[in-house]
N, C-alpha and C positions, 0 to 999 in steps of 0.2 A: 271381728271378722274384717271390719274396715282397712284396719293396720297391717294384718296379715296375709291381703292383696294388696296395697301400696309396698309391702317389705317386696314382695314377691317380684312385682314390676319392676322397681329398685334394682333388683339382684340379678332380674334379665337385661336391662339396661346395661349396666357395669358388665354383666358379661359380653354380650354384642361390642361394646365398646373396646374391650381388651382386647376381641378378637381379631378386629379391625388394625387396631394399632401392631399386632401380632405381623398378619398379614403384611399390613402398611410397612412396615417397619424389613418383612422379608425381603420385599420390593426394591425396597431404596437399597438394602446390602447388596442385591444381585445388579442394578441398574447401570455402575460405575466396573464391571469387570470385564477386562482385557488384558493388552501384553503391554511390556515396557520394556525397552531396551537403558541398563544403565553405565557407562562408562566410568570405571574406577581405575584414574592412574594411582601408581607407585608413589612413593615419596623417597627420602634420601635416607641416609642412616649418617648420625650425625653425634655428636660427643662437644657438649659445653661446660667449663667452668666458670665461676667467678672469678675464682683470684690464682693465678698461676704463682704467687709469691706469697712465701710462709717465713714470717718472724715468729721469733721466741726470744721470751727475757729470761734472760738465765741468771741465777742467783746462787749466791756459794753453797748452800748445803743444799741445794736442789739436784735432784742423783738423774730424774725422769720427766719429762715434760712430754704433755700429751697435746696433738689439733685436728680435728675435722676439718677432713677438703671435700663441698660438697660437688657433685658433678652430674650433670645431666644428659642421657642417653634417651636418643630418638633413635628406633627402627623403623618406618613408615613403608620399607619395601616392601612387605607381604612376600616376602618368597621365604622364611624360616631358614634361611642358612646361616644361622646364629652371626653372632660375633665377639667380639675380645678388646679389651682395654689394656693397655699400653702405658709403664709409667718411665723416667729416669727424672733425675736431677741433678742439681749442684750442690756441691758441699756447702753445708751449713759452715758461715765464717761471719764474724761479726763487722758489724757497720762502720765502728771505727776502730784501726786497729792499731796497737803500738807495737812496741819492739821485740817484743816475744810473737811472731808470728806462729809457732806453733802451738799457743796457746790462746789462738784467735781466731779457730776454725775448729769443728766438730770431727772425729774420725770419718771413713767414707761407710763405715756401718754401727751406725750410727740409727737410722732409722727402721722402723720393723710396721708393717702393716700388718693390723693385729684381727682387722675384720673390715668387711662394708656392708652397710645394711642398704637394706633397695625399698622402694613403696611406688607404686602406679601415682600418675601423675594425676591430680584431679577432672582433668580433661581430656582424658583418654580412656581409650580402652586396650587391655595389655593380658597377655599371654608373659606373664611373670618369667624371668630368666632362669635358668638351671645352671648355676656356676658350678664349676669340677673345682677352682684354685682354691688348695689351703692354705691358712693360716695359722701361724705369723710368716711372714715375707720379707725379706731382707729388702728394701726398697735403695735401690743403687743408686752409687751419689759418687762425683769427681767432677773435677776441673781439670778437663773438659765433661760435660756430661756423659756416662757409659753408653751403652747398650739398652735402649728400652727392656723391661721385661713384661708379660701380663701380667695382670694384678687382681682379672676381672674377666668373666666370660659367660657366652651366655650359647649352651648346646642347641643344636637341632631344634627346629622348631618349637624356639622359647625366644622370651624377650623382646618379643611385639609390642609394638604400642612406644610410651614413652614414661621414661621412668628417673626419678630423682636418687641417685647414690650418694652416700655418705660414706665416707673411706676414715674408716681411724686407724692413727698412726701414731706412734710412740717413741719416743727420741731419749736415747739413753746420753747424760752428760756427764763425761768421766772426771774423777777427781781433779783437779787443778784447772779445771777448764775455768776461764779470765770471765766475770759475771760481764752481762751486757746485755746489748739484741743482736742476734744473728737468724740471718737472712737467707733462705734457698729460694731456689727457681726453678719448679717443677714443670715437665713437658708431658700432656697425656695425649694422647694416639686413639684410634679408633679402627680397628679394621675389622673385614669378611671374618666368616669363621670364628670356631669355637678355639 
């Protein structure tokens, strides 16, 4: 009978005590509520690569050579008025050249962008892009360099945040081409709009 008043006391204790901490506990959630005023500017919309310059070694029975250019896209405006990337270059021509000059540079199509993969940046947060551009893409190349064209887009409220692109691209090298390294100079762009 001893035990089954001290259980008892026990069980009302812990109860009162939960109660309390219940209550206590409502207190302190409700005690800190109010208004706050918070200012959030914009930021830029911005387009980074590493390497603007793409070698290849080209070797005799080598028909295709493939390189990832990787590129990184910041949106930070918050207004979703998408945007589009922009490529052109120079023709692929080798580093050092001799007497056959037309056998020391790449046709001007010569390149084909065959896809680009995208992934959210690890420290961001991103409203993923919705690209329309298909591929493969004829990626323009001459001396002087063309016409940009897009390569890359991202519709209407998409493409927030900040995002790392990987662009593959495929270079066709035609028989008799002189083995070596040859060298382009690619120029990518960034504007408004899809």
């Amino acid at each position: 009978m001893w035990l089954i008043k001290n259980r008892s006391r026990g069980f009302y204790l812990c109860f009162v005590l939960l109660l309390i901490l219940v209550t206590g506990g409502s207190a302190i959630a409700y005690a800190d509520s109010g208004t706050a005023t918070i200012a959030i500017h914009s930021g830029p919309l911005t387009e980074a690569n590493a390497n603007n310059q793409v070698s290849l070694q080209v070797k005799k029975k080598i028909r295709q050579v493939s390189y990832l250019l990787p590129v990184t896209v910041t949106d930070a405006r918050g207004s979703g008025n998408g945007w589009k990337l922009l490529i052109t270059s120079t023709t692929f021509t080798m580093t050092s050249m001799d007497k056959d000059k037309k056998k020391d540079k790449l046709p001007a199509n010569a390149s084909y962008i065959v896809g680009v993969s995208v992934s959210c940046s690890a420290q961001s947060t991103c409203t993923n892009p919705v690209n329309k551009v298909t591929y493969p893409l004829l990626l323009p190349a001459g001396n002087p360099p063309p016409p940009p064209i897009k390569f890359f887009d991202a519709a209407k409220h998409s493409g927030l945040g900040q995002f790392g692109l990987s662009m593959m691209v495929n270079v066709t090298i035609p028989p008799g081409t002189e083995p070596g390294t040859y060298t382009t100079t690619l120029t990518i762009a960034i504007a408004n709009g899809p």
